[in-house]
Residue frames relative to the residue before (quaternion, step in Angstrom):
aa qw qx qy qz dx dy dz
X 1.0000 0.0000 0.0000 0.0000 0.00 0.00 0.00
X 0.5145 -0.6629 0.5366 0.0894 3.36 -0.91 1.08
X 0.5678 -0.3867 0.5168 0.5109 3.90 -1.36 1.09
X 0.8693 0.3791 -0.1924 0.2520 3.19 -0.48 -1.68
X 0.5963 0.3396 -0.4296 0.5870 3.91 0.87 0.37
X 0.5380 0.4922 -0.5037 0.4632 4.18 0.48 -0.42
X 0.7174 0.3437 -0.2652 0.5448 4.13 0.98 -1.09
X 0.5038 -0.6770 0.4959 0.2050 3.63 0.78 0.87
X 0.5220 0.5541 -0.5310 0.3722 3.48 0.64 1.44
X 0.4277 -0.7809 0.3973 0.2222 3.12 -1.23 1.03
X 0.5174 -0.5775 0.4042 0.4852 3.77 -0.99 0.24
X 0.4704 0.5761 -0.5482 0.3825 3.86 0.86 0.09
X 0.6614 0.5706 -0.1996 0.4440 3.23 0.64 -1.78
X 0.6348 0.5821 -0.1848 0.4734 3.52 0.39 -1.43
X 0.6209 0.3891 -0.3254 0.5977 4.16 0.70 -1.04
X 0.8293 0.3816 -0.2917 0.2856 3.57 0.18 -1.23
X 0.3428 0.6060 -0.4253 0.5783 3.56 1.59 -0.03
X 0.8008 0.3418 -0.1798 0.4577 3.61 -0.33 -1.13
X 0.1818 -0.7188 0.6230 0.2494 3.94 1.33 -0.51
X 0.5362 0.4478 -0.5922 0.4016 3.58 0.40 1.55
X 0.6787 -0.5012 0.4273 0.3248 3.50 -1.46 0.30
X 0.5247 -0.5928 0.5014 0.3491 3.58 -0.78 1.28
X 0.7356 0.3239 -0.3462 0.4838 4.36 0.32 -0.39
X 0.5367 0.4632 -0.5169 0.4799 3.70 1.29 0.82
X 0.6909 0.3932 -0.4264 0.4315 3.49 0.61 -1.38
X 0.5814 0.4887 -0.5485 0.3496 4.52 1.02 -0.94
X 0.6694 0.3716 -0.5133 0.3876 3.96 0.20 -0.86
X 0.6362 0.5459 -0.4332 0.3311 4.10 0.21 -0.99
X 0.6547 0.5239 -0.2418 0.4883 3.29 0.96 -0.80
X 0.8178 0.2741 -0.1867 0.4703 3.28 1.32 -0.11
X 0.6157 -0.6970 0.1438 0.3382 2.67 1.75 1.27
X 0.3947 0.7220 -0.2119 0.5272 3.36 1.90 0.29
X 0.4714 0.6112 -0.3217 0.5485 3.75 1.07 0.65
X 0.1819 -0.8864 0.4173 0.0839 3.54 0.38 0.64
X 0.8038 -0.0824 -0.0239 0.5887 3.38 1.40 -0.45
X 0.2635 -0.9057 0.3318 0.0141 3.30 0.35 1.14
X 0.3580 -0.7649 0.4033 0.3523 3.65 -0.06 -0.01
X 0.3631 -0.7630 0.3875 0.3684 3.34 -0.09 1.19
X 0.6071 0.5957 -0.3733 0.3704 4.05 0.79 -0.72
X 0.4407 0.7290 -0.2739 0.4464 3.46 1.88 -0.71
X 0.6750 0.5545 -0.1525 0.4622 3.24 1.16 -1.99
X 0.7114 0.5762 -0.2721 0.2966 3.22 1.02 -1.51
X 0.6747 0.5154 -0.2337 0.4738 2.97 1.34 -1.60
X 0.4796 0.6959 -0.2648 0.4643 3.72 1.00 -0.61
X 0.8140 0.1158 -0.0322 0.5683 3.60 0.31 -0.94
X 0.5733 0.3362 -0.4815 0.5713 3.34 1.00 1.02
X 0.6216 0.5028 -0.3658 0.4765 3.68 0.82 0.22
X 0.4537 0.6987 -0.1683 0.5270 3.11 2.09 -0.48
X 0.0560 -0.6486 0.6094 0.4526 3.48 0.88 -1.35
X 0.7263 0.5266 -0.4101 0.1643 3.48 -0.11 0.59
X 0.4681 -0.7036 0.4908 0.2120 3.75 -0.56 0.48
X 0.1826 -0.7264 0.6414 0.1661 3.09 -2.06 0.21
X 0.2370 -0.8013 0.5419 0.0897 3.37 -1.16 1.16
X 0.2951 -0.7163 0.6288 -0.0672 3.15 -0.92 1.02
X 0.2222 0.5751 -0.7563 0.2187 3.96 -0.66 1.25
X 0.7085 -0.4605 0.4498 0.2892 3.00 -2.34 0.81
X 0.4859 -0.5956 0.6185 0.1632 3.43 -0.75 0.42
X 0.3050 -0.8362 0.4038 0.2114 3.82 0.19 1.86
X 0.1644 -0.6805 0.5921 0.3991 4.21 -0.54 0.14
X 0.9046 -0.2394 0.2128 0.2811 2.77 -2.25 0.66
X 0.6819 0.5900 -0.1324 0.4116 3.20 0.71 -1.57
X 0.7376 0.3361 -0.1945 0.5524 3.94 0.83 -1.15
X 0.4499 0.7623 -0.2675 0.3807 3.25 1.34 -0.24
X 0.7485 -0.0188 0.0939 0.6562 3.37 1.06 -1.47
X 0.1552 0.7056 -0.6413 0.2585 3.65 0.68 1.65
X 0.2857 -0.7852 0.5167 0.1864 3.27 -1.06 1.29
């Protein structure tokens, strides 16, 4: 089950939020979108209630500072 069926939204509803077609948001949802728009995502996972976090990505070095 999917964020977006547990928050009782449909994929009709869901396409017309995003102002995409309901046989774009079924393939994305099935990971079947090859290059999404990332504002697409945004708008998605803020219709979600949910967010995205971004942090630097530590190198080797800061990793194992003694």
């Amino acid at each position: 089950m999917t964020h977006r069926q547990r928050q009782g939204i449909s994929q009709t509803d869901m396409a017309q939020r995003l102002g995409v077609s309901r046989r774009w948001l079924i393939e994305f949802e099935h990971a079947r979108v090859p290059n999404p728009g990332f504002s697409t995502i945004l708008s998605a996972l803020t219709e979600l209630g949910l967010s995205l976090d971004v942090r630097k990505t530590p190198q080797p070095a800061e990793l194992y500072e003694w």
